[in-house]
N, C-alpha and C positions, 0 to 999 in steps of 0.2 A: 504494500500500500504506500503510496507518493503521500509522506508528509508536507506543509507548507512552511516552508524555512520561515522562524523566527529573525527579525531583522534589531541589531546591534548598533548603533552608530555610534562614532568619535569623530567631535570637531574640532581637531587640532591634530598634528602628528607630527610635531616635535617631538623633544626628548620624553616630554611627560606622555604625551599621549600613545609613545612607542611602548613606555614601562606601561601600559594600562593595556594593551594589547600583548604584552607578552606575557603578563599576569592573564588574561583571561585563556589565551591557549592554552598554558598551564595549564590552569583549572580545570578544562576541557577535557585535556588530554588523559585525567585520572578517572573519566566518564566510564563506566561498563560500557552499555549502551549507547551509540552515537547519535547526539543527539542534530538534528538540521539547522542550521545556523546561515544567516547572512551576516558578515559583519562589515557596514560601511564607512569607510572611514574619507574625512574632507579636511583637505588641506588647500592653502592659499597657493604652493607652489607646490611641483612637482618634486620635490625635498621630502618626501617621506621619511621619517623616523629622525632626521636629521634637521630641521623646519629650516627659517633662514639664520637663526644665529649662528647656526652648525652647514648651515648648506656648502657641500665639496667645491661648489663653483667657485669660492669665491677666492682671492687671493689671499697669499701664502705667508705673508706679513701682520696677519690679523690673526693673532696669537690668544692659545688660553693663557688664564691666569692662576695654575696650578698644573703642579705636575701630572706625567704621565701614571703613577702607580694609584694614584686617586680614581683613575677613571674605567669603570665596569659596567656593562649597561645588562650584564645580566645577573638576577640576585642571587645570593645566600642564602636561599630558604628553601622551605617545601610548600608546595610540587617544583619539585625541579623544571627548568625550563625545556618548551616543547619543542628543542632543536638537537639534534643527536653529540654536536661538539661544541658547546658554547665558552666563548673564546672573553677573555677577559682584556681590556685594550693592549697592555703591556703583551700579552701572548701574539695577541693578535701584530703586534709591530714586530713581533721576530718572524712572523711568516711573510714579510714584506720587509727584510732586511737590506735586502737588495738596494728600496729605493727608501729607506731610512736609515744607513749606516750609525748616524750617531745618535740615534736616540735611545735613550736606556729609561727605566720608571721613573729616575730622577731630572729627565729636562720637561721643557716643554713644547708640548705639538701645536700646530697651526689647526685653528680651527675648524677649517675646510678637513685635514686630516681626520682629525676625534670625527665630526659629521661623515667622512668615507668609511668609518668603523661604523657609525650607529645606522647609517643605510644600509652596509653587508649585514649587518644584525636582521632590519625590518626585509629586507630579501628573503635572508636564509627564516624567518619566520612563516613567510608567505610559500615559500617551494615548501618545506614542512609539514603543512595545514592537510589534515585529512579531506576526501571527499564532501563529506558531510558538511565543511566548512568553507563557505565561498568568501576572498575577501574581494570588497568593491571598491579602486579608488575614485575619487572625484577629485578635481582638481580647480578651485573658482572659492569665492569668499559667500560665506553661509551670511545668509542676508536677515532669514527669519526661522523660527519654530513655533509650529501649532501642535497644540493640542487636542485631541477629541478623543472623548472619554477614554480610554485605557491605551491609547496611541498618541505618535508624534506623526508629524509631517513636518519636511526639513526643505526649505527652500535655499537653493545657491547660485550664484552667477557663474555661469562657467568660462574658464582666464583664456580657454582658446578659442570663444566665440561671442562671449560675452550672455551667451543665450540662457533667458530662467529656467530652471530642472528642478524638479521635485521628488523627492522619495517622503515615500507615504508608508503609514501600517508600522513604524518603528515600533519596539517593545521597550529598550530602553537605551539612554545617551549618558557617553562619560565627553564632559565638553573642557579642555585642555588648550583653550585656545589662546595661551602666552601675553606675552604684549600686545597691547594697541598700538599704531600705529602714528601716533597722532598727540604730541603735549602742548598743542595749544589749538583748539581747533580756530578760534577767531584771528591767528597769524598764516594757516598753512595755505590761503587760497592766496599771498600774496607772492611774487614772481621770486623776490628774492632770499625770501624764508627759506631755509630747508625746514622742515619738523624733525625728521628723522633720515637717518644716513646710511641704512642697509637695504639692500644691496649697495655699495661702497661705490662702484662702477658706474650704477645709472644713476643715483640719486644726487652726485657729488660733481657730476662731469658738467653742470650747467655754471660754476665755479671757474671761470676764466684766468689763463693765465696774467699776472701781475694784480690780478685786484688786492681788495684787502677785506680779508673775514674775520667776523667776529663769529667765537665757538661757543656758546651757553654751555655751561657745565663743562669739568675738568678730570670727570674719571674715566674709565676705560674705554667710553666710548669717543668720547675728545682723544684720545691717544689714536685709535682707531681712524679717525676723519683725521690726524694733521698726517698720519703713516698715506692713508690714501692721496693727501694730493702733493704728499711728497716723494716718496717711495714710489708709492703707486703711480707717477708720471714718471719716472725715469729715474728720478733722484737716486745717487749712490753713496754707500756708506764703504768706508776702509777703517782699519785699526792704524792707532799712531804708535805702535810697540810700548806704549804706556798701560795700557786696558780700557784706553777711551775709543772711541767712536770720532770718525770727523766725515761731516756730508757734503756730499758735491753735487749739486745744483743743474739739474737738465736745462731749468730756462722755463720749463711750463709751470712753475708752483704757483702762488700767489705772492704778492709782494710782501706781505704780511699779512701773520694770523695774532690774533687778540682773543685768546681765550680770556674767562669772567666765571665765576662762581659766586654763591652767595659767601662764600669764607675766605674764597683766592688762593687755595691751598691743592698744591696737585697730590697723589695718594702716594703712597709709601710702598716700592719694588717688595715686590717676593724672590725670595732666592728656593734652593728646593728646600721644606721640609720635613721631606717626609724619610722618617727611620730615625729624628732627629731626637733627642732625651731634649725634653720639655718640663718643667714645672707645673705636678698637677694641680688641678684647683682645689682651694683648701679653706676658703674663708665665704666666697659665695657656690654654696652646694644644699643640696636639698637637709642636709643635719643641722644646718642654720639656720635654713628659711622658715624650718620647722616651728620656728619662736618665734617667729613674726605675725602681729595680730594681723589679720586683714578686715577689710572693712566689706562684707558680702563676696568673699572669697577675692576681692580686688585687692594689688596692691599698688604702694604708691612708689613707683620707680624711685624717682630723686631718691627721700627720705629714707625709703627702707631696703634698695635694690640695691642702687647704685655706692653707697657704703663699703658695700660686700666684695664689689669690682672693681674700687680702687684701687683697697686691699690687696687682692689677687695680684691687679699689675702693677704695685709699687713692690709686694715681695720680686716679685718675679725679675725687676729692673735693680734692686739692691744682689740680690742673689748673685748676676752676672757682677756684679760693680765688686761686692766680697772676692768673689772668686779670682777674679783678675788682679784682686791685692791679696792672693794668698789664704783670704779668712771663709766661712765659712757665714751665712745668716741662717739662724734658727729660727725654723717657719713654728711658732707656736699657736696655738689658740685660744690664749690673752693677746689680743695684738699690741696692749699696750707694754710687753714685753718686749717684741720687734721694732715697738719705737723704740725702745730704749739702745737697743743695737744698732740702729740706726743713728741717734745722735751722737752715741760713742764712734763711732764711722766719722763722721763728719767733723768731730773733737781732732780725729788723729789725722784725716785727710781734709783741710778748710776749705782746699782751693776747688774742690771737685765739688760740683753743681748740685743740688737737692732737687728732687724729683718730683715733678708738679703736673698730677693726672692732669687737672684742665688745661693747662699750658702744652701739652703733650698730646692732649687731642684736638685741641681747638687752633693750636699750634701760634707762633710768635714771628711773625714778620712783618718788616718795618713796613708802614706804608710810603716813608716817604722816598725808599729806593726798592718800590715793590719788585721791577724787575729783575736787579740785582740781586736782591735777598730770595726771590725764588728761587731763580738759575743755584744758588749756591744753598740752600735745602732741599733740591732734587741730586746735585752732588753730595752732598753728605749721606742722603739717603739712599744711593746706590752702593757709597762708601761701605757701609755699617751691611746691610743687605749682602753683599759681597762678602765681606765677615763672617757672617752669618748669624742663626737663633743660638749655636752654643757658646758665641762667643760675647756678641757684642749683643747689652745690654738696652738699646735701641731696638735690634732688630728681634728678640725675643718678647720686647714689652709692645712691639707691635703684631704680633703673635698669637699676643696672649684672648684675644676676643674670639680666638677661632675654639680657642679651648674651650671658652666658656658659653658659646652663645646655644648649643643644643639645651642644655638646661636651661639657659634664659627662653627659648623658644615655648620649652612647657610650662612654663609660667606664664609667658605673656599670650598664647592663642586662647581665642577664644573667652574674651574679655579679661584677661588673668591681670589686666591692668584698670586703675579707675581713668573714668573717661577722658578728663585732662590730662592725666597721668599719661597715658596713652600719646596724645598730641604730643607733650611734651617730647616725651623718646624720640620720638620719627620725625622732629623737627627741630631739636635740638641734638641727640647726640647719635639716630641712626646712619646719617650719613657721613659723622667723624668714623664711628665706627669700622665702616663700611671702608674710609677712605685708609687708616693706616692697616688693615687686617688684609682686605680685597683685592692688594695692585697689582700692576701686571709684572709680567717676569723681567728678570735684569737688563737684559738684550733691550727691549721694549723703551724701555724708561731710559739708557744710554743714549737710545736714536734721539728722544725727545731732547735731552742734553745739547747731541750734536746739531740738530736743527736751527736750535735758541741759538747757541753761539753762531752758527749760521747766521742770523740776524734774521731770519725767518718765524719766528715766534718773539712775543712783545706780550712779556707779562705788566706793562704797568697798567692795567686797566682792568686784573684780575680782581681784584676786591670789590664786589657787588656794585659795579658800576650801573649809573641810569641809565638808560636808555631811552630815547626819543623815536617818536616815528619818522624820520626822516633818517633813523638809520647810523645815528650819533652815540657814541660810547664817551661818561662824562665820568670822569672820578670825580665820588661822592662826598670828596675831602676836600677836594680842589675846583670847583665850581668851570674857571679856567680853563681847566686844562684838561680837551676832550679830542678825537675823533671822529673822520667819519668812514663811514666801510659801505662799501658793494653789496657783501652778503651777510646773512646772521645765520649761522647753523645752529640748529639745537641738539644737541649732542648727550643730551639726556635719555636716561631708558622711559619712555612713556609708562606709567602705573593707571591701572582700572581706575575710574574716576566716573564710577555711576550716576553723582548728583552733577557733574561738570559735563562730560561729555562720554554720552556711552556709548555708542555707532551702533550700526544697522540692528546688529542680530540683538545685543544685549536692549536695546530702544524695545523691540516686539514682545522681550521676555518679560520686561520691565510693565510693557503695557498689558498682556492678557496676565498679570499679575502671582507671572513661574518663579518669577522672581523678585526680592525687595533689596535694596540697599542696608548692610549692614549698621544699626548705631549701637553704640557703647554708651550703655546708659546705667547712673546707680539714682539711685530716690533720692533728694536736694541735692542734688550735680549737675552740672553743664554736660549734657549729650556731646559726643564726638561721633563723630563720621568719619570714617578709614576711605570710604570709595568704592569699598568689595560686596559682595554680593554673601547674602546673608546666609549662612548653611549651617549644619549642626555638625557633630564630631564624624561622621559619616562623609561628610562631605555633598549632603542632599541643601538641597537650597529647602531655606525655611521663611512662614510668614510671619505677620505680629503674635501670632498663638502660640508658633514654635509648632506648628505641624508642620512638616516633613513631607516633599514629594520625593517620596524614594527610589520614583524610576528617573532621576537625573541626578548626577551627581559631578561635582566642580573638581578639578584639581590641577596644581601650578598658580599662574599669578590670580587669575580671577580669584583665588580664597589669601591676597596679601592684605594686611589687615585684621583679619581672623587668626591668620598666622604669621610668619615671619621667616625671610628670607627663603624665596621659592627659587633664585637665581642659581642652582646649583645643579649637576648633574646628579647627586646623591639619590642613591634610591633609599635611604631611609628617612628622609629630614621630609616631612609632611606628607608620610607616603599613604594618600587615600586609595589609591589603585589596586593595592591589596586584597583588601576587605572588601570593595567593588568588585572586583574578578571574581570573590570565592562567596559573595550574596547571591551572585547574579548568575552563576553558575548551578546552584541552590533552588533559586526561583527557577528556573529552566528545566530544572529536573522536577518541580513540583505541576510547570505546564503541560511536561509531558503524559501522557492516557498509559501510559506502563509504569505504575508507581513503584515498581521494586525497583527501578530505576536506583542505583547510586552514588556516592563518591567510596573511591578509594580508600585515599588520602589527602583531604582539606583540610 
């Protein structure tokens, strides 16, 4: 008897939505029974498994910002994965040695590479797939989602004709659909605006040689846009038998770039460290939080959080400082023991500097030779970087957030913070955070050195300069003393931003009411709005009642705000895809009319 295949769909197929497809084979795959399955999946480009941050195409200069032994796209768990030799990336680059020679788990690969691994992955998933199991791609931007009673209908544009297509009769959707494309919609319909910069190629090449750009924002994706129009037209790099970098000029660059932040502060190089003896966390850990009252299970970052994490990185920066003078800092749990050994430190050594968290993340540079004082704290920070985490106390105490931020993660998702509290973090110290823990690899951060001295980059306008519409960059210190520029790239990662601007598909979820905008609310508090879409631990989008439609369910950026930090290729740091593969695997076998139907092992 012809069953009528069940239809699955996933809108996104990036990294997230590859782990959600390879969890659901899985699951499958431990089926007695076969059960009939369609599973559709839609993407913006033809990048499967690898979306565009990861897409192979792109050039080879646009580097991760972590090494190679970090990166696995197939998990640790049970059901094992439903491909006969699943290849972990480091394995995976010794079988392509040939055209990788010097890569080992400790460097770093070019984007495009890591995305050539995670497409052979979403390949060899699809050649794999039993009978029973059809996958379908679509290739075009998913515009809308209806509902009718115990179905979906999925409407999308398709990118090679532009023509509307519908798949109807869905059962259920894991939607993974990354970034938006788009941080400022009332700038992007103007000529000169970029919004956003990837593809690097198309997006960037309307950027004329000699003009002069202004770059919004200074972390990896700013390094990314000045590497494209300089690298990326011709520009070359040599070593000066020093360990520096010096660039030589095609003639197509711009005449100058004026990067701007709201801080002015570029981020802080990673060197490798992975295998490296690190300091574990000792003062902010779940045996301390333990004592902390909270106020309806909220806590208050500043006051009761942040305390805990100074702690951690001011041990962790003396630690390195003792060691390098022979002595030894005893990590105790009176800290006010450790001050004490600290200021005997500072008695015996005067002239060596005291260690000042907020000066250290919010960092200390002059404005009134802002370009100079930069140039010479992205050298120092390659310096220390190049040193490394076991040695230099710099480069470990910028280190230390990578340690501790999974625990801070289970704290703060899903309201774990009061509502101002909330604000406060992600607008005052996630993007310090982000900026010394996150940066890009040595290599990376040298070019940027060599460019500047080039006279091709012009930090004096990086500290949260105004801007005008006519395109004028003005330091906010110096009324005087301003710019004008050709283009303004924005060079920031666009974040979900529900109440600001939601585009097509999220606009129709929004309105047949699939969906709500997340708020952070306690009783007599100021409500906070993150931008994200409202879902429960599940990952099912929820309404004001907190019921739960559980035949949809979020995961990656759309749940940032609920959670925290989804920028990662980690399969375990907010992993909804899981528990979706092996629910949904569950309800399929309960649809089935053969109930002895079972799982193996789920």
């Amino acid at each position: 008897m012809n069953q009528e295949k069940m239809r699955i769909a996933m809108v996104g197929l990036g990294p997230k939505g590859l782990y959600g497809l390879e969890r659901l084979l899985a699951n499958l795959a431990q089926v007695d029974v076969p059960i009939p399955i369609e599973i559709h999946l839609f993407n913006k480009s033809d990048s499967f498994g690898a979306g565009e941050v990861y897409n192979p195409a792109q050039p080879p200069y646009l580097k991760m910002n972590y090494v190679n032994a970090y990166i696995n796209m197939w998990p640790e768990q049970d059901p094992p994965p439903a491909v006969p030799h699943p290849k972990s990336y480091v394995e995976w680059l010794k079988l392509h040695e040939d055209e990788f020679p010097t890569a080992t788990e400790a460097t770093f690969s070019s984007r495009a590479t890591v995305g050539r691994y995670l497409a052979e992955g979403f390949n060899e998933l699809v050649e794999n797939c039993p009978d029973h199991i059809s996958i379908c791609k679509h290739v075009g931007d998913v515009t809308g989602i209806e509902r009718e009673e115990n179905r979906y209908s999925i409407f999308y544009k398709a990118l090679a004709d532009g023509s509307q297509i519908e798949i109807n009769a869905v059962y259920n959707l894991l939607i993974a659909t990354g970034h938006p494309c788009i941080n400022d919609a009332e700038l992007v319909t103007q000529d000169r605006h970029i919004d956003f910069i990837y593809p690097v190629d198309a997006r960037l090449k309307q950027v004329s040689a000699g003009s002069k750009v202004a770059i919004k924002g200074m972390g990896l994706t700013f390094i990314d846009a000045v590497l494209a129009l300089t690298e990326g037209r011709g520009g070359v790099f040599h070593e000066d038998g020093r360990g520096c970098l010096v660039y030589t000029k095609s003639g197509m660059e711009p005449e100058l770039i004026f990067p701007f932040s709201k801080s002015g502060l570029p981020m802080i190089p990673r060197g490798n460290t992975f295998g490296k003896s690190s300091l574990a966390p000792f003062y902010f850990t779940q045996e301390s939080v333990e004592f902390i009252e909270t106020l309806e299970g909220k806590y208050d970052f500043e006051r009761q959080l942040l305390p805990l994490i100074e702690q951690d990185f001011t041990v962790v920066y003396y630690s390195k400082l003792f060691s390098g003078k022979g002595l030894k800092l005893e990590v105790l749990k009176d800290y006010a023991e450790v001050e004490f050994q600290i200021e005997n430190f500072h008695e015996q050594f005067p002239d060596i500097p005291r260690f000042d968290f907020h000066r250290f993340l919010e960092g200390t540079l002059s404005d009134r030779e802002l370009n100079n004082s930069t140039l010479e704290f992205i050298q120092m920070s390659i310096q220390e970087a190049e040193i490394g985490i076991e040695k230099s106390a710099f480069a470990a105490t910028a280190d230390v957030w990578r340690h501790l931020s999974d625990f801070f993660n289970e704290l703060y998702s899903f309201g774990g913070l009061k509502p101002q509290s909330q604000k406060t973090f992600l607008e005052k110290y996630a993007g310090h955070l982000n900026r010394i823990t996150y940066g890009p690899p040595i290599e990376n951060m040298k070019k940027i050195e060599a460019i500047a001295k080039e006279g091709l980059i012009d930090f004096s306008f990086s500290k949260n300069p105004e801007i005008s519409n006519s395109s004028k960059l003005t330091r906010s210190k110096n009324k005087e003393e301003q710019v004008s520029v050709d283009f303004l790239i924005d060079a920031r990662i666009p974040k979900i931003q529900l109440h600001r601007y939601a585009g097509p598909l999220y606009e129709t979820l929004l309105e047949q009411k699939m969906i709500i905008p997340y708020v952070n609310r306690l009783e007599g508090r100021l409500d906070f709005r993150p931008g994200c879409v409202a879902i429960n631990e599940k990952g099912h989008p929820v309404d004001e009642t907190g019921w739960a439609i559980d035949t949809i369910t979020f995961t990656g950026t759309p749940t940032e705000g609920l959670t925290y930090d989804n920028d990662s290729l980690s399969r375990k740091r907010n992993d909804f895809v899981s528990d979706w593969a092996r629910n949904l695997t569950q309800k399929l076998l309960l649809e089935e009319p053969e109930t002895q139907l079972r799982l193996n092992s789920i």
